[in-house]
SENUMI-919440 format. One record per atom (N, C-alpha, C): x, y, z; residue in one letter. Coordinates in steps of 0.2 Angstrom, whole numbers, plus 5000, padded with zeros to 4 digits. Each point is the difference from the previous one (the first is absolute). Example, Ala and Ser with C-alpha at 12.3 -4.5 7.8 and 13.67 -1.06 7.14 Angstrom:
506649725039a/499650065000a/500450065000a/499850054996s/500450065001s/499650055003s/
This chain:
587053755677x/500449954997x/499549964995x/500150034993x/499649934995x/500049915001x/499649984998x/499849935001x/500549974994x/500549945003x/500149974993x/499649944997x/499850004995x/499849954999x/500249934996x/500850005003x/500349944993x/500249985009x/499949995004x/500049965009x/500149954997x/500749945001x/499749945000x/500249975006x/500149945002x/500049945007x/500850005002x/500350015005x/500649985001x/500249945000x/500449964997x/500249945002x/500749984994x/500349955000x/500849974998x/499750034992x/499749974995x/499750024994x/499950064998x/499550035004x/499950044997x/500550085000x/500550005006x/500650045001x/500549994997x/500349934997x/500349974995x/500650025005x/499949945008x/500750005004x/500149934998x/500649985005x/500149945000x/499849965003x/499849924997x/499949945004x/500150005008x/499649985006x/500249995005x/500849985003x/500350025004x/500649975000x/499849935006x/500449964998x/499949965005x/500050005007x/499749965004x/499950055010x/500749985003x/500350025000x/500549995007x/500050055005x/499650025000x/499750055006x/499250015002x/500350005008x/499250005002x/499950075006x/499550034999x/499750075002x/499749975006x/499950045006x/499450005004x/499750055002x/499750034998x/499450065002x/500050064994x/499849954995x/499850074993x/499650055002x/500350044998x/499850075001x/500550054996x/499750065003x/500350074993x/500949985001x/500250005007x/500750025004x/500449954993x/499649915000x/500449974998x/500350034993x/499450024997x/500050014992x/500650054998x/499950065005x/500350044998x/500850015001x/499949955004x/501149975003x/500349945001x/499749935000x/500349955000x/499949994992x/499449995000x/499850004990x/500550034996x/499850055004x/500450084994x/500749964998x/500350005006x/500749994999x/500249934995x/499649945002x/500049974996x/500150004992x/499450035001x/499850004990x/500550044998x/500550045004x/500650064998x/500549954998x/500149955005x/500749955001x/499849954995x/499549985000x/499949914997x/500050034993x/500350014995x/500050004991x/499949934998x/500449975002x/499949914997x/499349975004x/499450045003x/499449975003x/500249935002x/500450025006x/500149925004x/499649995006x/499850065003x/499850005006x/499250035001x/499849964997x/499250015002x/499649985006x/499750055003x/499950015006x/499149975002x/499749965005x/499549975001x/500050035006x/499450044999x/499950065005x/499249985003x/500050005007x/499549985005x/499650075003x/499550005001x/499650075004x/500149995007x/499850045004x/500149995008x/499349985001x/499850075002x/499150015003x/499549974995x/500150034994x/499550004995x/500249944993x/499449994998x/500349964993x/500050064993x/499750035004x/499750074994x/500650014994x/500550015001x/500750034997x/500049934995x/500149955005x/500349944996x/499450004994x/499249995002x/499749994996x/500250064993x/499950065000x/500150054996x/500749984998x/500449995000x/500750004999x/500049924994x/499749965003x/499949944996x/499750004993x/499350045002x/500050044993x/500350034993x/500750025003x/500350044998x/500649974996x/500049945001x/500749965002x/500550015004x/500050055004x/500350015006x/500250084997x/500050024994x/500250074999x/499750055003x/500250074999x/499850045004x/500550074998x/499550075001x/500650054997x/500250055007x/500850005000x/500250045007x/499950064997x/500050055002x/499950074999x/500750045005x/500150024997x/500650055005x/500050064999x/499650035004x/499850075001x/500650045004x/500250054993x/500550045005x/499650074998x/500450055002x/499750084999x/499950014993x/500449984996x/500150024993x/499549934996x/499649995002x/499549934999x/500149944999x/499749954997x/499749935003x/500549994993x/500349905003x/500649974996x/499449945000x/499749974994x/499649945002x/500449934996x/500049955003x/500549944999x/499649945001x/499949954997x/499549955000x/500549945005x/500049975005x/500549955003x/499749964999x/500549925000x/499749944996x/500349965006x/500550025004x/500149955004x/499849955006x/499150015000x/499849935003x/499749994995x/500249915001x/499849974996x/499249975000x/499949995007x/499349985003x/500050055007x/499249995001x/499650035005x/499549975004x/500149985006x/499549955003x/499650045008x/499649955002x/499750035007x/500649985003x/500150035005x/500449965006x/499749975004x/499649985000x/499449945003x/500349944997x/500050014993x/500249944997x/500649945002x/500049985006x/500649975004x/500149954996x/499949964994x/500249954996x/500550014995x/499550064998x/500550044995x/500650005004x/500050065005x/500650005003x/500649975001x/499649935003x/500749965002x/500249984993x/499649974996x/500350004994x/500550044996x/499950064998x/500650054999x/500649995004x/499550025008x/500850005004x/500449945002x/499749934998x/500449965000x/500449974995x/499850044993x/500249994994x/501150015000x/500149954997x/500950015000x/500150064995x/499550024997x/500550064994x/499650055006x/499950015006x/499750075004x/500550015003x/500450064999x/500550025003x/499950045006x/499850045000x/499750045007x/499350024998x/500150045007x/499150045001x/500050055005x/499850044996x/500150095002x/499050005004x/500150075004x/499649985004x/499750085003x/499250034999x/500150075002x/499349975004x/499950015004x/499349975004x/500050065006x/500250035001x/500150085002x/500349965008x/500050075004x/500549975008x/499649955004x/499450035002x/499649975005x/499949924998x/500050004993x/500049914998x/500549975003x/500750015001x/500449965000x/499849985011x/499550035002x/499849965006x/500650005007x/500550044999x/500750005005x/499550065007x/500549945006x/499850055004x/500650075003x/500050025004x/500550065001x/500649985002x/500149935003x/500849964998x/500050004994x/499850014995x/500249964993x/499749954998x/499849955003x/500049924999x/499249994999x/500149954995x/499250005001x/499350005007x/499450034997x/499750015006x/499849924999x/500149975004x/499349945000x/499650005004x/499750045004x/499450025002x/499550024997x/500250064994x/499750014997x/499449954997x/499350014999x/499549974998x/500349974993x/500050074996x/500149934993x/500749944998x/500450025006x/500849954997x/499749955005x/499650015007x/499849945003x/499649964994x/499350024999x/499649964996x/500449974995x/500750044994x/500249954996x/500249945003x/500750045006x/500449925003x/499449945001x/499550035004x/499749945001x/499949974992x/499450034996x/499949974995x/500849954996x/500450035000x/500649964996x/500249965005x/499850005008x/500249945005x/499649944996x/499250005000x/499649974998x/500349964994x/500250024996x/500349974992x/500549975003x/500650025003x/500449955000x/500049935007x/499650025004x/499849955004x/499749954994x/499750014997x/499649954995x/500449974995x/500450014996x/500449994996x/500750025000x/500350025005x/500750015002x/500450044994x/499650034998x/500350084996x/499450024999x/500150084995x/499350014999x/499750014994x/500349944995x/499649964995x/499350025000x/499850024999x/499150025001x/499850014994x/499849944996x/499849974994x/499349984999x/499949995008x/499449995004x/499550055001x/500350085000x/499550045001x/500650065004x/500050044997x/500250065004x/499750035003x/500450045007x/499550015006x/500150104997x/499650015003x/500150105002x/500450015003x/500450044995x/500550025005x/500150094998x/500050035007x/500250064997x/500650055000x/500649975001x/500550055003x/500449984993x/500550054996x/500549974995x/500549945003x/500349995005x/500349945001x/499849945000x/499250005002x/499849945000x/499949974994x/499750064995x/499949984996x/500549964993x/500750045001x/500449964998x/500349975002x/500049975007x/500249925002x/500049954998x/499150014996x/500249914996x/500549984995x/500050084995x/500449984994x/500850005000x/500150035009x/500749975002x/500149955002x/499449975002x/500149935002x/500149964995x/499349994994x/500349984995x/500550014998x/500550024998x/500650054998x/500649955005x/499950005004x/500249935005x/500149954999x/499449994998x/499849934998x/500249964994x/500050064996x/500349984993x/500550024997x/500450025006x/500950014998x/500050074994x/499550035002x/500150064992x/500450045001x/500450015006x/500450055002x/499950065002x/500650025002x/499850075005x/499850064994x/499850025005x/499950114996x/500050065006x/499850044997x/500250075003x/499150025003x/500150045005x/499350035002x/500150084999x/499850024998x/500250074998x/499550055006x/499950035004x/499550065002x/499950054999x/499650054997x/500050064998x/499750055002x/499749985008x/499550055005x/500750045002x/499650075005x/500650055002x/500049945007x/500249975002x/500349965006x/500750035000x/500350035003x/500749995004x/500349925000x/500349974999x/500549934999x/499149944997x/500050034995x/499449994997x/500149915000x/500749984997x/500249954998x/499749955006x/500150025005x/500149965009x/499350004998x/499750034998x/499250035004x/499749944994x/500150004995x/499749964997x/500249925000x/500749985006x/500249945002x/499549995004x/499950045004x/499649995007x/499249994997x/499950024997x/499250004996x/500049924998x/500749954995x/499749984996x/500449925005x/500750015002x/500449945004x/499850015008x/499550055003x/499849985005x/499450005003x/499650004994x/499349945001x/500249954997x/500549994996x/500149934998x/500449965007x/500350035005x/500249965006x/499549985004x/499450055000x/499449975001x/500049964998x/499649944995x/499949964996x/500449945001x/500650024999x/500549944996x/500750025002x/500549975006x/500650014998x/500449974994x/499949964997x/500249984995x/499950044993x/499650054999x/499950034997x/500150085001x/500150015005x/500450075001x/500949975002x/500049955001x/500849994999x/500150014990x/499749964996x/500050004994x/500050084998x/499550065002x/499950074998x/500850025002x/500349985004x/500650045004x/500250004994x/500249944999x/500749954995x/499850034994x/499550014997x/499849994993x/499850084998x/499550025005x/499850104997x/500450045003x/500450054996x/500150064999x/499550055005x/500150055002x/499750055001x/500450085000x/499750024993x/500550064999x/499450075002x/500850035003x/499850085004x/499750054993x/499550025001x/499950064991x/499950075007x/500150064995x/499850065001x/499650024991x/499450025000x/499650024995x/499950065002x/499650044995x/499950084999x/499749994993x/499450025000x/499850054993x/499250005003x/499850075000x/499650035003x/499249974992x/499649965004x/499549984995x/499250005002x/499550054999x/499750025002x/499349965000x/499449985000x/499549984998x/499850034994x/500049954994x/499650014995x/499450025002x/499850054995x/499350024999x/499750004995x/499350014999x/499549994996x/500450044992x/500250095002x/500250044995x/500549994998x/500549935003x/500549974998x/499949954997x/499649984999x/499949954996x/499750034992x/499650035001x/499850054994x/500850044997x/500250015003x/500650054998x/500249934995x/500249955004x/500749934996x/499649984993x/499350025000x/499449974995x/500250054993x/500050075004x/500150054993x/500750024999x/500449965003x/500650014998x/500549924995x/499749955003x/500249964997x/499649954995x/499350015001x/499549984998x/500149935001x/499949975006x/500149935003x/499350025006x/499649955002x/499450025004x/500449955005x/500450035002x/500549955008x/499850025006x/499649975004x/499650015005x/500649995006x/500749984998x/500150015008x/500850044997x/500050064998x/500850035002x/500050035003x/500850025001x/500350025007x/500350055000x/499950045003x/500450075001x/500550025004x/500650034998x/500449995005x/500450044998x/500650055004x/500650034998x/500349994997x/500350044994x/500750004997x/500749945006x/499950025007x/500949985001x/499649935004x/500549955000x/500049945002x/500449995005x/500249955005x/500649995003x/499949915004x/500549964998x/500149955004x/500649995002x/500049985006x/500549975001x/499949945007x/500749954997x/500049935000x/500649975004x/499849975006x/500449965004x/499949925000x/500349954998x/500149945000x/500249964994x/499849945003x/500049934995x/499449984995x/500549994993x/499349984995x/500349915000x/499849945004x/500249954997x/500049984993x/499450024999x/499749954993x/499850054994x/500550075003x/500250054993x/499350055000x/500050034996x/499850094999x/500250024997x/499250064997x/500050054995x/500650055000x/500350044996x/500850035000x/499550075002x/499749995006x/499550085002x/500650065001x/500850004999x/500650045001x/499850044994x/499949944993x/500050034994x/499550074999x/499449985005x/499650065001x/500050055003x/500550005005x/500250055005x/499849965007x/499949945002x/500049995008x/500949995002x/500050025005x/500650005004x/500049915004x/500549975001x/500449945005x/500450035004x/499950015006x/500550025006x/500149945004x/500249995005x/500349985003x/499650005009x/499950085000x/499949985006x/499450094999x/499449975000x/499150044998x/500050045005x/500149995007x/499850025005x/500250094999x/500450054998x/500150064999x/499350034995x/500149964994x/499450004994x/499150005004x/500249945003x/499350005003x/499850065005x/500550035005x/499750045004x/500050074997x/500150014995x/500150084995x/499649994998x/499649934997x/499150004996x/499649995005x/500149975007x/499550025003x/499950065005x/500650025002x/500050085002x/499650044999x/500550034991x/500050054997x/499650004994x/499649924998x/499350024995x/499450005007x/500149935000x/499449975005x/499950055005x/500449995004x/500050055008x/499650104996x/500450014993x/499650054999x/499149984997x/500149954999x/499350004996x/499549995005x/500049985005x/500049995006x/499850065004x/500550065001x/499850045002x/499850064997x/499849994994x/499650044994x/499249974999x/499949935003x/499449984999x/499850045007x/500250005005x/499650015007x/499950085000x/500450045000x/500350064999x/499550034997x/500049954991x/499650044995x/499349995001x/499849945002x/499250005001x/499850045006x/500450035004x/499550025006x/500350074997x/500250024997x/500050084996x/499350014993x/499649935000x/499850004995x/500150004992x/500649965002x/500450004992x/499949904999x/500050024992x/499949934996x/500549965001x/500550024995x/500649964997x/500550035001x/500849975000x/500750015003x/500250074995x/499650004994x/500250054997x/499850065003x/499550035002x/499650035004x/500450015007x/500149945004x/500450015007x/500550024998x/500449994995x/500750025001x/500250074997x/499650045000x/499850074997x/499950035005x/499850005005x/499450005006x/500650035004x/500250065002x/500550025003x/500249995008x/499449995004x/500149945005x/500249935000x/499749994996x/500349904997x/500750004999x/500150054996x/500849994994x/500450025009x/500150045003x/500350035006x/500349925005x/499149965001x/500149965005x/500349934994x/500050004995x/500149974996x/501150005001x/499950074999x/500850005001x/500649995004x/499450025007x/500349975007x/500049935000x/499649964999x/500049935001x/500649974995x/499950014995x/500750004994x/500750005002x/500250065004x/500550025006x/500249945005x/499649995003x/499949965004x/500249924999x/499649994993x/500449924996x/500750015000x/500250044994x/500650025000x/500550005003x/499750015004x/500850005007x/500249944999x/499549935000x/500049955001x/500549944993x/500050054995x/500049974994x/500750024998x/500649975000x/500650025000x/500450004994x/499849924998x/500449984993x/500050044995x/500550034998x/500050034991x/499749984996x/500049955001x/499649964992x/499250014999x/499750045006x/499449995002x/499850084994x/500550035002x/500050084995x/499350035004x/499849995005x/499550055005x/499950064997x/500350044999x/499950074999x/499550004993x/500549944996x/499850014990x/499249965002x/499949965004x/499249955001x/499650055002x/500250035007x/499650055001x/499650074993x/500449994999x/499950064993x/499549954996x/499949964997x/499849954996x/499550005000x/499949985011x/499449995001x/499450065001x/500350044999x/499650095002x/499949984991x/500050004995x/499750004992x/499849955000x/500249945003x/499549934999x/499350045004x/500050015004x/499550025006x/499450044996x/500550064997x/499650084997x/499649984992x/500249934999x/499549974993x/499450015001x/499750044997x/499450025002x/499449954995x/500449974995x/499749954997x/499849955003x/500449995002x/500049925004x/499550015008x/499250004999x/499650015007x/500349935003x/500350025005x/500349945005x/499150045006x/499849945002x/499750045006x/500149965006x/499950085005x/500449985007x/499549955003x/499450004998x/499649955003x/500149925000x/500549994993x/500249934997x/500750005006x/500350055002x/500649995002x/499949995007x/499450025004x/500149995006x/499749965004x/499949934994x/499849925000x/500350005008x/499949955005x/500349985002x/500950025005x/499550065001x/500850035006x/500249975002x/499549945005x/500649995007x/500649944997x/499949984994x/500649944998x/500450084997x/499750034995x/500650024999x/500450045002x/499750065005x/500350065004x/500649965005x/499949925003x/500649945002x/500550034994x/500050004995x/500649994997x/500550094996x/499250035001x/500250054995x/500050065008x/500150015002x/499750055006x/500649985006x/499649955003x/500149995008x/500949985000x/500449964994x/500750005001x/500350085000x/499850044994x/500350055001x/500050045007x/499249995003x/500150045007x/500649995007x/500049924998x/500449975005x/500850024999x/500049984993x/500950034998x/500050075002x/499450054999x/500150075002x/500250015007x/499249965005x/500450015009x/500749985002x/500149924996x/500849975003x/500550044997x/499950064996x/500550054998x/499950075006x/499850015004x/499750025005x/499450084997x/499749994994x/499850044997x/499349985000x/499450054998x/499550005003x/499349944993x/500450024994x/499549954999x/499450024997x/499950084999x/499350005001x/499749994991x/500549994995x/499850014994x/499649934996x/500349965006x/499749934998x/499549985007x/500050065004x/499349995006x/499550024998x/500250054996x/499550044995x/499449964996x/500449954998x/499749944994x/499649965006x/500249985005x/499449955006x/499450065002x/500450055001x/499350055001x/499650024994x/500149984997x/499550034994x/499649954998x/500249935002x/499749955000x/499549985004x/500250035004x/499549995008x/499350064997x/500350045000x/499550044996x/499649994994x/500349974996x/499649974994x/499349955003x/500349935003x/499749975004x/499450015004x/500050055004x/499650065005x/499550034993x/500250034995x/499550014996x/499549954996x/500449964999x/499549944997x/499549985005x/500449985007x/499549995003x/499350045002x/500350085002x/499450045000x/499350004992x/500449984996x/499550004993x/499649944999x/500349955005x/499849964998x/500049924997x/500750004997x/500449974997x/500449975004x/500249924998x/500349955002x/500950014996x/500449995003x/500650004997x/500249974995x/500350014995x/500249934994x/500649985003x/500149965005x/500749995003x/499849915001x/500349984998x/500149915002x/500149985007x/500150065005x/500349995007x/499350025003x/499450034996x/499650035005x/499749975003x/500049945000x/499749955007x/500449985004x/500649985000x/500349985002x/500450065006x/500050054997x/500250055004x/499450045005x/499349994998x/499550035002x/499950064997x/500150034995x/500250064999x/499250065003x/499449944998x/499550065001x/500049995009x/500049985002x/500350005008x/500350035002x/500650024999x/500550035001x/499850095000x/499749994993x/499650084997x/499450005005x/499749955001x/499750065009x/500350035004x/500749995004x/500450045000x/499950075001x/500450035005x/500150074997x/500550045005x/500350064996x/500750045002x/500649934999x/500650015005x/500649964999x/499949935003x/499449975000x/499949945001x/500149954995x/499650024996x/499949994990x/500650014998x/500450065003x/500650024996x/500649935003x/499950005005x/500349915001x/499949964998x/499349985002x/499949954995x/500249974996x/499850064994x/500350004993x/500749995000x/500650055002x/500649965000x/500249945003x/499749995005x/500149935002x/500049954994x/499250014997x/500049954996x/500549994993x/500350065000x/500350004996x/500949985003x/500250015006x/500749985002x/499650015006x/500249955006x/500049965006x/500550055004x/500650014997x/500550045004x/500050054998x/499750044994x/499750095002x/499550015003x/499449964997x/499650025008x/500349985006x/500349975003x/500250015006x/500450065002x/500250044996x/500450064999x/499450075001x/500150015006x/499750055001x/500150074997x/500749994997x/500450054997x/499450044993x/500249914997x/499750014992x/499349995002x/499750015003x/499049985002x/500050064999x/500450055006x/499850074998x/500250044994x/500550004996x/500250014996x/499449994994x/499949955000x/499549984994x/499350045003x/499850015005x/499450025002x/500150065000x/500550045000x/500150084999x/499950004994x/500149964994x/500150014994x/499449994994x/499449975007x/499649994994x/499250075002x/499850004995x/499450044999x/500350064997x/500650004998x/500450084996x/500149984990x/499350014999x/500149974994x/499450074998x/
């Protein structure tokens, strides 16, 4: 690939986009996912630039800082088989740390801030296996405590005075609903975009119940005043790379240090209330239903649940990426069975199962798109709760064996079992909490309990599915 030499800086001038729109939106946790689906949709819907977005980092300030350089632009790329679609998006307006808890409350107590959409992956939102927030948990205890402190002192949490560490997403935007409270700016919407199941609930219980820690009077107010809408998202978006970034450099001749890569197809869909109004995201293709719950268990079944069992499957076969596993004539087989198995569960016409399932076998087989199974197999034990362990149960209480979604816990346990032996610590957010390297001393259907227990309480006691999943695993 030749060197261009006309490279210049990405930013609002020298791309010759438009002026920031103003913020009536605020982000939590920038990263690739948001850019290339809350964004995307936006810059599609918003033509009159009304709704400019004030987007926060999670973990890192790295994005924000990079990104502010930019003016918030950035180039999505859409990688299908037939090649790359490059599009410059303008719809954050600003980029900040998420540390920056001043900044925040200011946005988020701002009256032109309508809502605030929110991707902080599942383990963040801190829920224990009721649903409800864990408040055991070390970090929702240290916040409440901290947001205790502020308002014993000051009877809100005005903290003008000095803001404390906080590290959970809800705590962190409790002041600027407080503020927001305090100064009559009115209600908004909280939008969630992690694969959570009744995402909407899970980010109430994130943000209105550590605020009933805190403050009854302030989580009365959250009731009354926020919104919390149910979303289903989809668009498979991979970690940019080094040779991605060179590619956007000789194609567009913009030196953009942060685009984003991502499939041709998109999908959102959307349950609730906007009090204080929103972007026409219809105009772009997001769907409004009524009632998520069908939508939500077909994307986490039937992408997640497969992605899921493509990441375990494929790395203990020695394969990289989903493109690779789902070629992989073992993979594709137990792939189809588990498939079957959701299925049965997934009844509505509207959901068109058959035409999804097709969809998803050519989104899968992108061989452009490196999705890697290593990126996917973040953090099991929250996800395989949502994507796995319901289908096994629908399968038993239909009096059927279940094994296509056993498959997925055993392949887990095995995955687990290998890191251990090599040496490596799991990338899981539960791995202290659950013990995991404990547990992987362990051995035979000891470990094999274990593990499911830790994942359902009443399948490990299921002597049924202990052995099941113990038959099932080392056949890889």
């Amino acid at each position: 690939m030749s060197v261009r030499n006309d490279v210049r800086a990405l930013n609002r001038t020298t791309a010759r986009v438009r002026p920031a729109a103003p913020v009536r939106m605020v982000h939590i946790g920038l990263g690739a996912f948001h850019r290339s689906h809350q964004a995307w949709y936006t810059e599609q819907a918003d033509p009159k630039h009304e709704w400019g977005i004030a987007a926060f980092t999670g973990r890192s300030q790295e994005a924000a800082t990079t990104l502010a350089a930019q003016d918030g632009l950035y180039t999505l790329v859409e990688r299908g088989d037939d090649g790359d679609n490059f599009s410059v998006i303008a719809s954050i307006s600003a980029a900040f740390d998420g540390k920056d808890l001043r900044r925040l409350t200011s946005v988020l107590s701002a009256p032109e801030t309508a809502l605030m959409t929110i991707t902080i992956t599942e383990p963040a939102y801190h829920l224990g296996p009721d649903g409800l927030l864990d408040v055991s948990a070390p970090a929702v205890a240290a916040d409440a405590r901290a947001l205790n402190d502020v308002w014993a002192r000051v009877g809100s949490l005005d903290v003008e005075d000095g803001y404390p560490q906080l590290a959970t997403m809800g705590a962190r935007v409790l002041p600027g609903l407080d503020a927001r409270r305090r100064t009559n700016a009115g209600p908004l919407a909280v939008v969630p975009c992690d694969n959570l199941g009744s995402n909407g609930a899970a980010a109430f219980q994130a943000i209105a119940g550590l605020a009933a820690l805190v403050s009854t009077e302030l989580a009365d107010w959250i009731a009354e005043n926020v919104s919390f809408v149910s979303t289903s998202v989809d668009r498979i978006t991979p970690r940019t790379t080094e040779p991605d970034i060179v590619t956007v450099r000789e194609a567009t001749g913009f030196a953009d240090a942060a685009p984003v890569i991502a499939e041709p197809f998109s999908n959102w869909v959307l349950s609730g209330k906007f009090p204080a109004g929103r972007p026409d995201w219809e105009n772009a293709g997001a769907y409004f239903v009524e009632d998520i719950a069908p939508f939500e268990q077909r994307k986490l079944w039937l992408l997640n649940g497969a992605h899921s069992l493509l990441a375990y499957t494929g790395q203990l076969r020695g394969l990289r990426t989903v493109a690779e596993a789902v070629t992989d004539p073992s993979c594709a087989a137990e792939l189809e069975m588990f498939w079957n198995e959701a299925a049965a569960h997934l009844h509505q016409p509207e959901l068109d199962i058959p035409a999804y399932r097709e969809a998803l076998l050519s989104r899968f087989r992108n061989g452009r798109i490196e999705h890697l199974l290593g990126q996917i197999g973040a953090d099991g034990s929250t996800k395989l709760r949502m994507r796995a362990v319901p289908v096994l149960i629908a399968e038993r209480s239909a009096g059927r064996t279940g094994e296509g979604a056993a498959r997925i816990v055993a392949a887990w346990i095995d995955y687990l079992v290998q890191l251990h032996v090599d040496g490596a610590r799991p990338a899981d957010a539960e791995a202290d909490l659950l013990v995991l390297i404990g547990i992987l001393e362990l051995s035979g259907k000891t470990i094999t309990r274990a593990l499911v227990t830790a994942l359902s309480a009443d399948l490990g006691a299921d002597g049924a599915v202990v052995n099941l999943v113990h038959s099932l695993r080392g056949n890889w």
